[in-house]
C-alpha positions in Angstrom: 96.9 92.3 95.3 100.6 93.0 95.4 101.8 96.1 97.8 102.6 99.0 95.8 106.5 100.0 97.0 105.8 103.3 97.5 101.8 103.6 98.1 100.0 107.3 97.7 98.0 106.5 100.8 98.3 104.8 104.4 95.5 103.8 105.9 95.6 103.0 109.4 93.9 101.2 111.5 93.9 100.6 115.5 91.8 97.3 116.7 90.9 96.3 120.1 87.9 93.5 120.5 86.1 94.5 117.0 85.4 90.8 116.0 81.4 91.6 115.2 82.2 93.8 112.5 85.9 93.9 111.5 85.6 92.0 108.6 83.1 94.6 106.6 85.9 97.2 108.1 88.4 95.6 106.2 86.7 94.3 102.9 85.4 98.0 102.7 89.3 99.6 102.3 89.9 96.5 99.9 87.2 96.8 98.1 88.6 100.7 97.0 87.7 101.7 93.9 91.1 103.8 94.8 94.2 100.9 94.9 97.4 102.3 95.6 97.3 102.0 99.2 99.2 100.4 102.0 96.5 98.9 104.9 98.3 99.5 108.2 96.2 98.0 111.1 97.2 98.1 114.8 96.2 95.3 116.9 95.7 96.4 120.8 95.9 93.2 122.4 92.5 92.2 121.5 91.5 89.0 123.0 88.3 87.8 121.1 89.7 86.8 117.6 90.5 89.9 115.8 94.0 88.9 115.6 92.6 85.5 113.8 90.7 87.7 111.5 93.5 89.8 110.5 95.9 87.7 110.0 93.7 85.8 107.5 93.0 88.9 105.5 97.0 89.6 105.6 97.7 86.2 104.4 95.1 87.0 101.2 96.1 90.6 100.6 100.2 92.0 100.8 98.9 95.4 101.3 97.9 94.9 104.5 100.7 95.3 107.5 99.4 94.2 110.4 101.4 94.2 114.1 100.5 92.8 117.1 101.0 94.4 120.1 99.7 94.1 123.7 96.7 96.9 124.7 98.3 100.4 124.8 95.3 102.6 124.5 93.8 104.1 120.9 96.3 107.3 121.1 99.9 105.2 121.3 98.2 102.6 118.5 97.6 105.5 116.1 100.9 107.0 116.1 102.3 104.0 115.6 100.4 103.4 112.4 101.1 106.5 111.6 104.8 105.9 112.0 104.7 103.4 110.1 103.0 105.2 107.2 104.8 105.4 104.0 101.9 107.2 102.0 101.7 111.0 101.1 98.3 110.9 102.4 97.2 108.9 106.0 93.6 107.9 106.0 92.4 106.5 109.0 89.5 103.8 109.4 87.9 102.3 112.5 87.6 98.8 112.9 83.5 98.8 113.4 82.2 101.1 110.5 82.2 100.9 107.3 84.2 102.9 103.9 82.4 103.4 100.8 84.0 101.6 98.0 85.1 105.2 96.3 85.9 107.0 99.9 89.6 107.4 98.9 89.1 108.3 95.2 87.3 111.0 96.3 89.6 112.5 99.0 92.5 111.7 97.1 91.0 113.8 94.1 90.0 116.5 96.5 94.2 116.9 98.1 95.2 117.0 95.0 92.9 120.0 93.7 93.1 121.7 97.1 96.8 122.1 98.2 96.1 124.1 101.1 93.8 121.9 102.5 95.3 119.9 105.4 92.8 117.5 106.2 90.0 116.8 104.5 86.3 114.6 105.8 83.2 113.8 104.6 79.7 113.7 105.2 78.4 110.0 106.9 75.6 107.8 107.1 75.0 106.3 111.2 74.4 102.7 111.5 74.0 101.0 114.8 75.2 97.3 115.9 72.9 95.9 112.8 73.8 98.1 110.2 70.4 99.6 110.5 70.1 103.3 109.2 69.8 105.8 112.6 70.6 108.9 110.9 73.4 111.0 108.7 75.7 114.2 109.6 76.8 116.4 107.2 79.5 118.4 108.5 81.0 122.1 107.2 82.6 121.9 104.1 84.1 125.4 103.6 87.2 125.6 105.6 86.3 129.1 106.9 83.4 127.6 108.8 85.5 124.4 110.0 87.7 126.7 111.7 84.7 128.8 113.5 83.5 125.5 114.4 86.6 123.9 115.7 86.3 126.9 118.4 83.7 124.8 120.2 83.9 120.9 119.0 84.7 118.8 116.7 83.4 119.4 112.8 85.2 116.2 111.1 84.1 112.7 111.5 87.6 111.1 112.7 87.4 107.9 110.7 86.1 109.5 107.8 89.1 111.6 107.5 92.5 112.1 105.4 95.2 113.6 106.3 98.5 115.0 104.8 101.2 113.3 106.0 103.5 115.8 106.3 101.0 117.6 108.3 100.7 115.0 110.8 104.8 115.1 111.0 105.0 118.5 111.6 101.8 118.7 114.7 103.8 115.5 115.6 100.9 113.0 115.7 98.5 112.1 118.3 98.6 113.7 121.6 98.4 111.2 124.4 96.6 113.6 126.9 93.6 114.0 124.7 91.9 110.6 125.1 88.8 110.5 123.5 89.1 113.5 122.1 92.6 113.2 120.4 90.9 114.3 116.7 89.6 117.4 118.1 92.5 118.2 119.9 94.5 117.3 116.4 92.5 119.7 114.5 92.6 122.9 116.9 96.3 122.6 116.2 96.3 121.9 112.3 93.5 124.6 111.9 96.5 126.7 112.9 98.3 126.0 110.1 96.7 124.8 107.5 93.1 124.5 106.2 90.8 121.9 107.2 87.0 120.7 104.7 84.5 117.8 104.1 83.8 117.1 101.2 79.5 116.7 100.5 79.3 113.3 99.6 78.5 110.2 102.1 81.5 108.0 102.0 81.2 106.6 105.6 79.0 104.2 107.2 79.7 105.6 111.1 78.8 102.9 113.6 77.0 103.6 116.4 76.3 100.7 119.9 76.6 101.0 123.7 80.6 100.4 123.7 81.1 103.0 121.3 82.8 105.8 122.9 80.4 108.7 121.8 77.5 106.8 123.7 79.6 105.5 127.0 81.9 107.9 127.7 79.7 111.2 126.2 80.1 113.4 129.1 83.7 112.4 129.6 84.5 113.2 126.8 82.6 117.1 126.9 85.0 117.2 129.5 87.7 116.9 127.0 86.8 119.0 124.4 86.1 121.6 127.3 90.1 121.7 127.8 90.7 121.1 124.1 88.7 124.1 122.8 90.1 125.9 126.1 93.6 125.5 124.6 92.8 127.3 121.4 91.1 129.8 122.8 94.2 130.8 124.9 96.0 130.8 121.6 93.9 133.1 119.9 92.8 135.4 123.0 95.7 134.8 125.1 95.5 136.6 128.6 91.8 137.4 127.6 90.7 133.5 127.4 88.9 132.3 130.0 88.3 128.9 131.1 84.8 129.0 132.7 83.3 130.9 129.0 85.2 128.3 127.0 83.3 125.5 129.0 80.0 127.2 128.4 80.3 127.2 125.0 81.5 123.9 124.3 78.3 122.8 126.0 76.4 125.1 124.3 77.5 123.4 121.0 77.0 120.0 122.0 73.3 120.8 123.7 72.4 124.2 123.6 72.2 127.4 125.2 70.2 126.1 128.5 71.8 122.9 129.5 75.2 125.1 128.7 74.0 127.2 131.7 73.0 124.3 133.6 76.0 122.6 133.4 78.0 125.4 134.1 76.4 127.6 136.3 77.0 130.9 134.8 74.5 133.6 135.3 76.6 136.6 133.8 75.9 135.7 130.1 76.5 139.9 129.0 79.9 138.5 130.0 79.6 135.3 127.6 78.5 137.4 124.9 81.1 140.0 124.7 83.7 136.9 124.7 81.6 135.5 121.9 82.2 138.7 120.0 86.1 138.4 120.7 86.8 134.9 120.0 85.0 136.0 116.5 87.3 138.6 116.0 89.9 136.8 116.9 89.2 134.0 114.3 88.7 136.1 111.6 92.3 138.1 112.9 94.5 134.9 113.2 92.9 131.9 111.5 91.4 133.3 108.3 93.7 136.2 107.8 93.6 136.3 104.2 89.8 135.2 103.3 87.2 136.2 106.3 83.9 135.2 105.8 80.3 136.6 105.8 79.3 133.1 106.0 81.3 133.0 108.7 79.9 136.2 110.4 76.4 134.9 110.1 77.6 132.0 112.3 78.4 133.7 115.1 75.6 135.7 114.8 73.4 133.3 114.9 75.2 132.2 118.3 75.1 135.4 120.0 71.7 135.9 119.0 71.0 132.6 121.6 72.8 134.4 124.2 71.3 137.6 123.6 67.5 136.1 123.9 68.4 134.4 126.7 69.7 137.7 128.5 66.5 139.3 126.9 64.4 136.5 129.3 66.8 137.2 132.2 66.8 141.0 131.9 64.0 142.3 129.9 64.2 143.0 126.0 65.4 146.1 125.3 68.8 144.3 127.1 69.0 141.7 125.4 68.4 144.1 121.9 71.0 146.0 123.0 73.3 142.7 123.1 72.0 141.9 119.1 72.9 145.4 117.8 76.3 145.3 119.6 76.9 142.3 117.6 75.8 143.2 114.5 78.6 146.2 114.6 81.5 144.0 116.0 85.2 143.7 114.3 86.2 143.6 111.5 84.3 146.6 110.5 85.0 145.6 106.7 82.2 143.1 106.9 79.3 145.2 108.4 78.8 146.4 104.8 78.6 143.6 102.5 76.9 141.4 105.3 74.0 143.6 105.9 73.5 143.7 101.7 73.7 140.1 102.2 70.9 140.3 105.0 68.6 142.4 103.4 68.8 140.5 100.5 67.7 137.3 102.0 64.8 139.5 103.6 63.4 140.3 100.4 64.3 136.7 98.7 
């Protein structure tokens, strides 16, 4: 296959010791039902034969770009894919799962239907070392819910995703704080600018094994998203954000409402659930300015009513009823209306 001189999409690629499985990695982008691509792929000073590997598949295929460097880390190796990118659209791919053969037909299609759509996943199947079945995710699709959810983690699978490029110029790449959470951190600042989705098909086979770095470096990397989603939180709330809430929540998305309060101590959860209430409004005042959502609404209500049954076992339950009906009148007043038509009609559905 002969490199397009100008290819719609870059695909990049870091590599660091993924012999076991890198070639399915890389016969999955060439096998694209989707061809006019460049395969950009980054090898970190791997030292068990991936560079052997790759530089097979380069000699067989001129899309491919491969560069060698010694180990820099997964951050520094992405941005200089990324750099290297020629493509309107940079789709990255990780050397140990696995694309399905119309993965970038399908995102490509969605871009071009959805210009205000930054950054767009998909839903994925979870594999472990084998390629045995342990499971699927099916992230958000409607942007307005991304960006609730980006709040308190993640919402797009990183390897599953593609990005504009001129997007990923503008937040200037990677940020080389953020290990092992640089996509999170990436989308709390795109979601500021620009819409993010997944699309509802399965495109991605997501491999899962003990070096992977959700599994070995889990709570580490809690502890990242803690400061991430504390970041955005500041931007929305400014002087009003606060650190220890922002922790407690980002737990309580991961693992839920009790090992959030185990994990961070907090008793006053009256406090947590009027900064719930403000982070909403907040979202709805600076991220979806233009569209709100009920859908969105019913989100955060179904958050706050955790908190709220929890202060109802703490403090008795006419407190923690007191906490559901504050939420249910919170900002923006323009959606108490249609949401509690929405709620009654779900009642009687």
């Amino acid at each position: 296959m002969v490199l397009p001189s100008n290819p719609l999409v870059s695909v990049v690629m870091a590599v660091y010791d993924e012999r076991p499985h890198l070639e399915q990695a890389v016969e999955s982008i060439l096998n694209q039902t989707f061809e006019d691509f460049e395969f950009i792929i980054i090898n970190d000073g791997s030292t068990d034969g991936s560079k052997d590997i790759l530089d097979k598949f380069a000699g067989q295929d001129e899309r491919i770009r491969v560069v060698h460097q010694e180990n820099r880390g997964l951050i520094k190796s992405l941005n200089r894919g990324v750099d290297m990118a020629r493509g309107q659209y940079i789709a990255r791919m990780d050397g140990d799962d696995i694309s399905y053969p119309e993965r970038l037909e399908y995102q490509v299609q969605f871009l071009h239907r959805h210009s205000n759509v930054g950054v767009v996943g998909t839903n994925v199947e979870k594999i472990d070392a084998e390629g045995r079945f342990k499971g699927s995710w099916s992230p958000p699709t409607e942007p307005e819910i991304v960006s609730w959810k980006l709040l308190f983690n993640t919402c797009l699978c990183h390897p599953s995703v593609v990005i504009r490029q001129s997007l990923l110029e503008a937040l200037g790449g990677y940020a080389e704080w953020a290990k092992h959470a640089e996509d999170y951190e990436l989308w709390t600042r795109a979601v500021q600018v620009s819409q993010l989705s997944n699309i509802p098909d399965t495109l991605l086979k997501l491999r899962r094994h003990d070096g992977s770095v959700t599994v070995s470096k889990r709570t580490e990397q809690i502890r990242l998203c803690e400061k991430v989603a504390g970041n955005l939180h500041r931007v929305l709330l400014r002087e009003k954000a606060r650190k220890w809430i922002s922790e407690f929540l980002v737990w309580m998305e991961v693992e839920g409402v009790d090992r959030a309060a185990a994990e961070t101590s907090i008793q006053d959860l009256a406090c947590v659930h009027e900064y719930l209430r403000a982070i909403y409004e907040a979202c709805v005042r600076r991220l979806l300015p233009k569209t709100g959502s009920i859908r969105v609404r019913q989100h955060a209500l179904v958050k706050l009513d955790q908190i709220a049954a929890r202060i109802a076992k703490r403090e008795g339950w006419v407190e923690g009823m007191r906490h559901k009906v504050r939420a249910r009148g919170m900002a923006p007043v323009r959606e108490i209306f249609p949401w509690a038509l929405q709620a009654v009609g779900r009642r009687l559905s």
